[in-house]
N, C-alpha and C positions, 0 to 999 in steps of 0.2 A: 329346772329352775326357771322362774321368769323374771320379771322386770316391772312387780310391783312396786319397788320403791323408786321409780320415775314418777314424781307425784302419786306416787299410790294406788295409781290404775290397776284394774284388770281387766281383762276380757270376762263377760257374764256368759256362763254354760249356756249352750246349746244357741248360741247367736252370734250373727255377723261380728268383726270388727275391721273399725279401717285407721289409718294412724291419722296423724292433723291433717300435716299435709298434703292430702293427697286431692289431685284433681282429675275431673274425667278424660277419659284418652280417647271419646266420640265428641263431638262437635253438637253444639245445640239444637240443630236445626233438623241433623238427622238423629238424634234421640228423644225429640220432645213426645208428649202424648199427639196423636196424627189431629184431636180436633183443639187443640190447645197450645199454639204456639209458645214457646218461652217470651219474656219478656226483650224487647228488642236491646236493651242495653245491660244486659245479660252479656259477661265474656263469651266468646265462642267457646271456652275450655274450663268451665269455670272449679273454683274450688267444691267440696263437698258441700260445705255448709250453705252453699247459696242451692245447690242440688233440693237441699233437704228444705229450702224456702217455697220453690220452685211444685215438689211435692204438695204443701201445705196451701199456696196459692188455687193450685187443681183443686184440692180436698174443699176450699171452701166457696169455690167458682160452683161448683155440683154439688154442691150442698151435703158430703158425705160425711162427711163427722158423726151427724146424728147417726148414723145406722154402722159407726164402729164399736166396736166394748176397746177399749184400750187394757190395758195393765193384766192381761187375759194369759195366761198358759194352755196351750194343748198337753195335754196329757196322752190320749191315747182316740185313735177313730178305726172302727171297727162295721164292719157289714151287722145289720140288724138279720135276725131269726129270718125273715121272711126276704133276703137284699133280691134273692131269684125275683120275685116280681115285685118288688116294692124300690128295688134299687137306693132303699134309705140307709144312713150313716148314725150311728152312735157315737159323740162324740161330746170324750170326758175333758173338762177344762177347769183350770184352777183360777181364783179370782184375787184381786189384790190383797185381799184377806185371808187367803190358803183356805177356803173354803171351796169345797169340788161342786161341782154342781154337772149335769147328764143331758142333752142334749140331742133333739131328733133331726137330723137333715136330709130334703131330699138330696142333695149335691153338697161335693166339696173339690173346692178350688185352693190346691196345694202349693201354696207362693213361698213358702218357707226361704227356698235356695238351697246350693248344697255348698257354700261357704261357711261352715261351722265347724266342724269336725276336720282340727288339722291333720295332716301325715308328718310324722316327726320319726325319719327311719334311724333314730342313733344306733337301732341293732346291725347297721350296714356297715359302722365305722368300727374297726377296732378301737382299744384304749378309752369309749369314751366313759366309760363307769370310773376311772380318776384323772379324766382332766379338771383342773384343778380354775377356769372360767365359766364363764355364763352360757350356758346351752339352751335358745329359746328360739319359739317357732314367731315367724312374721304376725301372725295374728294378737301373740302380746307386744308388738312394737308400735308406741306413738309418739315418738319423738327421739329428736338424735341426743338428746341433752342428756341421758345418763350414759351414752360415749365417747364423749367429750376426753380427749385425750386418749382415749384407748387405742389398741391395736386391734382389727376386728376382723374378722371372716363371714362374710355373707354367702349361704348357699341356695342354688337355685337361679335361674337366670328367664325366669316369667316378667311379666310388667313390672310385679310387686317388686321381684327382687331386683331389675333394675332402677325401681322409685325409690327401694331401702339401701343398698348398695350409695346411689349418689348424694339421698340426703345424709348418710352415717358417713360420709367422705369430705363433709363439710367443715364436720367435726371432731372424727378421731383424727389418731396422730398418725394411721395408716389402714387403708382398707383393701382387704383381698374380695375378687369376686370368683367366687367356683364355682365351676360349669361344666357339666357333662358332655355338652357339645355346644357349639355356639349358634348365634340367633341374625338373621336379618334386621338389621338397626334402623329403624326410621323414624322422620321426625313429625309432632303433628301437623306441622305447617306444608305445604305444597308450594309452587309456583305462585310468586308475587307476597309471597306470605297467607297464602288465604286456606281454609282447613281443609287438611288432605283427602279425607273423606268426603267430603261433599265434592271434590273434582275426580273422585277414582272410582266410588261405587254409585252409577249410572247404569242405566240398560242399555246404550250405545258399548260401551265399554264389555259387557257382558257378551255383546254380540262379535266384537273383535275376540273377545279369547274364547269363544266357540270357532270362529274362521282361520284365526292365526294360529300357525305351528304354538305349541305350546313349548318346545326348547325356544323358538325364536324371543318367546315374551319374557321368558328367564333370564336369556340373555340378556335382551333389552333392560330389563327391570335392574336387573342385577349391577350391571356396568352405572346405571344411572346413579345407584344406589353406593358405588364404589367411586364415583365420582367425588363425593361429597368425600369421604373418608372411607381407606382403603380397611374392609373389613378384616382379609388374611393381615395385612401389619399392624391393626389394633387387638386380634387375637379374639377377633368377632366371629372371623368366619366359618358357618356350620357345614356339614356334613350332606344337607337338604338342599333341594332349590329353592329359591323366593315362594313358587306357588303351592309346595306341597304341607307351607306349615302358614299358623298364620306368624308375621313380623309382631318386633318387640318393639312399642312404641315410645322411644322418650328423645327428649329433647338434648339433655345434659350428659349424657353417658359417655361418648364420644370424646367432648368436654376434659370432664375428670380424668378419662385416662389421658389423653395430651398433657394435663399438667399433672401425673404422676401420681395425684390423691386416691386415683383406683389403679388395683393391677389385677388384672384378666388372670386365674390361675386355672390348673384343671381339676380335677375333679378328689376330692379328699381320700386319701387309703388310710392313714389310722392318725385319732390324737396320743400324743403322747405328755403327761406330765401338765403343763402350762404351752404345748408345740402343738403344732398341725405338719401332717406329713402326706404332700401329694402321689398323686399317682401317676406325674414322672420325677420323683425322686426328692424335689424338692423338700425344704421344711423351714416355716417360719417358725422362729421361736417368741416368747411372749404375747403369746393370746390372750385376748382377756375375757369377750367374746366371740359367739358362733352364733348367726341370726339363721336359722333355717325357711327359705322363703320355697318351701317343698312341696305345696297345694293342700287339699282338702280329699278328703275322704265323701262319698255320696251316701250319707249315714240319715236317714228318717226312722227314729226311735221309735214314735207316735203310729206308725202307721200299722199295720198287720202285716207278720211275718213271712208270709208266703210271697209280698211287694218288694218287701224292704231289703231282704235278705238275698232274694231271688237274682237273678241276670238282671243286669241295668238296664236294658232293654226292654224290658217292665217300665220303665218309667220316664221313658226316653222321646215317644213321640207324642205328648199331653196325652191319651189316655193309654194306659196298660192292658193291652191286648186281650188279660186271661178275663178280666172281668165280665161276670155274667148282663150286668148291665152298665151303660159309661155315665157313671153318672162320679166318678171320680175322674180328676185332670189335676196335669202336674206343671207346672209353669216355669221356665227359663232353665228347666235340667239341659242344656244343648250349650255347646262352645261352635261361635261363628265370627267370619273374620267381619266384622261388623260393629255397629252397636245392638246390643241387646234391648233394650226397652221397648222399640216399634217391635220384633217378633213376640214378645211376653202378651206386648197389647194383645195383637193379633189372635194369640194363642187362647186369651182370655173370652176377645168376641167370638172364634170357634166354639167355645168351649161353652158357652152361653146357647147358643145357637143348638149346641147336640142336648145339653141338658134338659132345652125347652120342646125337643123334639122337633124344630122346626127342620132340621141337618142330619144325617143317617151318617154312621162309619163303615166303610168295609167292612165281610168280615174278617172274626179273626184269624184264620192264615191267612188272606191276604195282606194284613197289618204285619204280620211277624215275619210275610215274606219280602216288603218292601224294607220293614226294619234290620234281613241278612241280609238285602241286596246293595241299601247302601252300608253297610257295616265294612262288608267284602271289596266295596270300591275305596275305601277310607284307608284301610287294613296299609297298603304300600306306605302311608304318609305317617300312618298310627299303630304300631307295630302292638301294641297293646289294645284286648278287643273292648276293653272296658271305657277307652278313649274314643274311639273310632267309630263305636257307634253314637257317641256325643255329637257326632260334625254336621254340620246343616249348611248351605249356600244362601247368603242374607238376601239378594231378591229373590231367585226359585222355589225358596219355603212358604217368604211372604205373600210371592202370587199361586203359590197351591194354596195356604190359607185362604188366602184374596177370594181364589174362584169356589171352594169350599161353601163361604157366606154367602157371595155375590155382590162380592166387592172390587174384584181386578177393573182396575182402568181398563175401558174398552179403546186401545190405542186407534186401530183401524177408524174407529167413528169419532174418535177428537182429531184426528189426521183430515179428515173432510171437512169436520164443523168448525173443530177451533184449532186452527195451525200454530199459531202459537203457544198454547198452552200443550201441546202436543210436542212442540219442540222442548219446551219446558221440562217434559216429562222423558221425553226420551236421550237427551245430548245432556242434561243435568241431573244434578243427582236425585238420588232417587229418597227425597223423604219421604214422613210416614203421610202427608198430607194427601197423595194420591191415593191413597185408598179409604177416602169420605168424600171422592167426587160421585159417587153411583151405589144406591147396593143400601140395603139394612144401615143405618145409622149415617146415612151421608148428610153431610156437614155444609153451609150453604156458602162457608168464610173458605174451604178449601182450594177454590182457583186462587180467590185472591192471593191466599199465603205464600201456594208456590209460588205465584208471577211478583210475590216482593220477599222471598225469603233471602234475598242476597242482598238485600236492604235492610233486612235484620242482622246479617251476617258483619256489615261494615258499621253500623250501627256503634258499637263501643270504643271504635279505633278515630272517631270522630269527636277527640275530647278536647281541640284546639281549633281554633280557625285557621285557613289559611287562604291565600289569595287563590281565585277564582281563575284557572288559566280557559282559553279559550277553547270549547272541545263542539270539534268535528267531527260527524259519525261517519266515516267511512263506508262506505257501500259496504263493503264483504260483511259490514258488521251487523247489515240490516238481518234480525229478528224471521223478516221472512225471505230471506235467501237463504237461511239456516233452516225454515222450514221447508221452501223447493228444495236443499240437500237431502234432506230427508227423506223426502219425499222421492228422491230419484233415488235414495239405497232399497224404498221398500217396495220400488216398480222393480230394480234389478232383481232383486230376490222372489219377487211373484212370478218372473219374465222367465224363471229356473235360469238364470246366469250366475246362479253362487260359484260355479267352478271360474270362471274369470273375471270372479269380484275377487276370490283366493291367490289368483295368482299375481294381481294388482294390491294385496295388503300389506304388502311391504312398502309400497308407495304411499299406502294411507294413515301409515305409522309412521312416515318419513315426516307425512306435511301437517301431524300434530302435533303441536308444540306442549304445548301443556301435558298430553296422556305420557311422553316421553321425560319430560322432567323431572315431577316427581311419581313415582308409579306404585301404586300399591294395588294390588289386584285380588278382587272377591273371587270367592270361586262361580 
């Protein structure tokens, strides 16, 4: 069943859906396009629809309009008679008038996504062929208004189901959430209020969780994280450490259960009738809904069978390994604890770059031996192999891309030239603007952006005036004492004293304030 008649919506085959409310769970600054800053008065978090203004802003800044076909269907792309050395694409498309029309490409840049195609396991539950409620998957969900009073069951405990979970708890008259195992909770805000991602994925940071015990940073992270609200007595707490999964970001969730509107259950054993019957014993009666928030399937209908059908792996590191030439590239198939947008970019400027032949790939064993090598490192966090080799690390991808093109920020020669933008780069976070300082497509606004992106960041929270208190820069806070620190972490580590910079990181965990507060940690 679904949930057409909530004003009448539905989900259109074989494409995205998102519900109203919903807004992004990265920060603008580290999602925007790298040579295109967001608008400064822009929320840090903003809803969809300003996302989707945001887009259109870009589209008409470059002028790309002209060179879209809008209202277009793929149908089907296929290697032409000769693809061994032509490397060209046949590609069938339908047009707003269901008219087909056939198509020669040297290249094709596959952005689709693999958010289409949901997984709806009701073969998993007993009884659900006569529960006598709504059975529907989160991709037909946009708005809580046809739960309004209901008693409901949310399953799955991803973003989504956290973001459907609290808004259906707004408005039914009670909501379950079921969970297979539970999730690290965090919020998007950090220390001071300011977005949590932009103080936690840094290249300084990246450098502590290569030096520091990785139990020690669990710990750390963990307790921090328990601080705010005790995850085992909210019936949060998973099975994993902080850093072997990515966290489940929402603001409200914690919220809801305090006041009783959500209850944390475990994981469903059979429907019965109009009941739900857990899997310790439990059973609520009068259901009336079941939102299933249970992911998506990596289903490309369009493409040829031997890609589509084959090990995901195939599709997993932008081009597929088996192909006789790379002249096809897949975009954002990867799950990183990050935002995704800057790697998609990235992926896109690679992918340009091999296309035009200016960039060479490995060969393919090498490609297929990097893609089991990290698969096999994944495998302990991601017991499922078709997950595991989805996982990437948000900067280490970015600067193997980076150095790919000939784009990685050359750190060592902004450490000499420009110390502060050097500190910039390395003690803050890491958006996408450092990679159009140097390299194919560098960007001439990209110092500037980084040296006032935290002025874009306070930018919307400045909607009142208020008196002017008197501010004194403290020494420790000068800009270049932060660059001589720097500068004497990357003499120790040249000096080969990493073994008693290790044994002093607990002391240097002690005297951050901020990395200790709120902690969310990239791989």
């Amino acid at each position: 069943s679904s949930n057409e008649d909530a004003k009448g919506e539905s989900p259109e085959p074989d494409r995205s859906s998102i519900y109203r409310s919903l807004v992004v769970n990265t920060s603008k600054e580290m999602m925007c396009f790298s040579d295109f800053p967001m608008p400064d008065d822009y929320p840090n978090y903003m809803h969809n629809s300003q996302l989707l203004q945001y887009f259109r802003l870009y589209a008409a800044h470059f002028h790309l309009l002209q060179h879209i076909r809008f209202q277009t269907t793929v149908r089907s792309v296929t290697q032409r008679p000769d693809f061994s050395v032509s490397g060209q694409w046949d590609v069938v498309t339908m047009n707003k008038n269901n008219e087909e029309e056939i198509h020669i490409f040297d290249a094709v840049l596959m952005c689709s996504g693999h958010y289409t195609h949901p997984v709806l396991p009701l073969s998993d539950f007993l009884g659900h062929e006569t529960f006598l409620g709504r059975l529907l998957h989160s991709r037909e969900y946009r708005d809580a208004d046809s739960f309004r009073g209901e008693r409901v069951v949310v399953v799955g405990f991803g973003n989504s189901g956290g973001d459907v979970a609290v808004e259906i708890s707004r408005s039914a008259e009670k909501t379950f959430l079921s969970v297979r195992d539970g999730f690290w909770v965090m919020s998007r805000m950090a220390h001071r209020g300011l977005p949590v991602d932009m103080t936690l994925i840094s290249r300084f940071n990246i450098l502590l969780l290569q030096l520091l015990p990785k139990t020690l940073i669990n710990w750390a992270a963990e307790r921090a994280l328990n601080q705010k609200y005790d995850h085992e007595l909210y019936g949060l707490k998973p099975r994993h450490r902080l850093l072997d999964k990515r966290p489940l970001v929402n603001d409200d969730l914690p919220g809801r259960i305090l006041q009783g509107a959500l209850v944390i259950k475990p994981n469903i054993r059979a429907f019965k009738d109009s009941g739900v019957t857990f899997e310790d014993g439990t059973v609520e009666d009068n259901i009336d809904s079941v939102v299933f928030c249970t992911g998506y399937k990596g289903i490309f209908p369009f493409l040829p069978s031997a890609l589509s059908e084959g090990p995901h792996s195939e599709l997993t590191r932008v081009f597929p390994p088996s192909l006789q030439q790379p002249t096809l590239a897949v975009m954002g198939f990867f799950q990183v604890r990050g935002p995704i947008m800057p790697i998609v970019e990235m992926q896109v400027r690679w992918a340009v770059k091999v296309f035009s032949g200016l960039t060479r790939l490995p060969s393919t064993q090498k490609m297929l031996e990097v893609i089991e090598t990290e698969r096999r490192l994944n495998l302990p966090s991601f017991p499922n192999p078709q997950q595991a080799v989805l996982q990437v690390d948000f900067i280490q991808y970015l600067d193997f891309m980076a150095e790919e093109i000939g784009v990685k920020p050359h750190l060592w020669r902004l450490l000499l030239t420009d110390p502060v933008l050097w500190a910039k780069i390395f003690f803050g976070p890491c958006t996408p603007y450092q990679y159009r300082l140097t390299g194919p497509g560098q960007w001439a606004g990209a110092r500037q952006a980084i040296l006032t992106q935290w002025e874009r960041v306070a930018k919307p929270f400045r909607s009142r005036a208020l008196p002017e208190p008197e501010v004194r820069r403290s020494f420790p806070c000068s800009p270049w004492l932060t660059a001589c620190a720097g500068t004497m972490v990357m003499a120790l580590l040249l000096s080969h004293k990493i073994v008693p910079l290790v044994q002093r990181a607990t002391q240097m965990l002690s005297r951050s304030k901020s990395f200790l507060g709120d902690l969310w940690f990239t791989d």
